[in-house]
Steps between C-alpha positions, in 0.01 A plus 500: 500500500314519810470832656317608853398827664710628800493783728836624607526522869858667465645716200668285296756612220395533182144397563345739720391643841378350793092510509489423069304188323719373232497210347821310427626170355396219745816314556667883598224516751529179632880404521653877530254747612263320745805350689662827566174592636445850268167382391190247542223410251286737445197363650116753555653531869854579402372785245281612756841532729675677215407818634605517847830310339530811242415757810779334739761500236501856420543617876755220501662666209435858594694433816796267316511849265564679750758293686625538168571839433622525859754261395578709190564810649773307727629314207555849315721655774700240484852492327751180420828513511690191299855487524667241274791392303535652153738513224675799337227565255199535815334135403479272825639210532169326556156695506251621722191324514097608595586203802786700583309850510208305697726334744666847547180731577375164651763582769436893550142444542306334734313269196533271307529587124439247255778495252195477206378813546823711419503632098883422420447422098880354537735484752713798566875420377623823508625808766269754537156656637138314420179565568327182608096420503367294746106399426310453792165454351390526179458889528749614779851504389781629700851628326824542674859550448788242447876537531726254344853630627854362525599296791580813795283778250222685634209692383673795431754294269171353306351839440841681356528129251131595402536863472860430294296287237244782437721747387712204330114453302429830509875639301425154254177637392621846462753348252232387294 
């Protein structure tokens, strides 16, 4: 298998940063990478631009960090309030997706939130009170609070349904 040196001329998943020589299968180069323009072969003059790629990519990151954790500490403040339709026994009748979160804190902020980025391991089918990550970059993460209420419920109605199944825990491991 043919295989040809590249330098990266943006970060590219799973491969590495911006400004790096790697060397990669030739047909990847060729028909995926080179056409999304994220690297070019890496020729004497391209390694001697790797550099002043590698220098312009960490104030480019630097400042995306930054933007960032601004974002995070507006993301954290934030609180969602869900009200749905839900049977006798507190399961929805549907569930609550990480589009559905994104859409929703989409709408209180003024930025888009890609719907990726929020940590939901499954959908939430249940009433009750989550915390919800958001990842922003690989190393700023942002939590905040989510509601799932019956239709005309409120906060207040969420935090006495979370604070009734504590104790309800709580008296069940007593038992024990």
């Amino acid at each position: 298998m043919a295989r040809m040196k590249v330098l990266l001329i943006e970060d590219v998943p799973n491969l590495g940063l911006a400004g790096e020589i790697h060397t990669v299968a030739a047909g990847f180069a060729r028909n995926y990478l080179m056409p999304r323009k994220e690297v070019v072969p890496a020729s004497k003059g391209a390694v001697k631009q790797a550099e002043d790629i590698r220098q312009s990519t960490l104030r480019k990151r630097a400042k995306e960090r930054s933007n960032a954790e601004a974002q995070a500490e507006m993301i954290s403040r934030q609180r969602l309030l869900f009200e749905v339709r839900a049977g006798d026994n507190d399961r929805l009748y549907g569930s609550i997706t990480n589009a559905d979160v994104a859409e929703q804190l989409a709408g209180m902020l003024d930025f888009e939130i890609d719907r990726r980025r929020i940590l939901l391991d499954t959908a939430i089918r249940d009433l009750g009170l989550y915390n919800v990550a958001i990842r922003l970059m690989p190393d700023v993460t942002a939590t905040f609070k989510v509601a799932v209420v019956r239709e005309g419920e409120g906060w207040v109605e969420a935090e006495q349904r979370q604070a009734a199944s504590q104790r309800a825990a709580e008296a069940k491991d007593g038992d024990e």
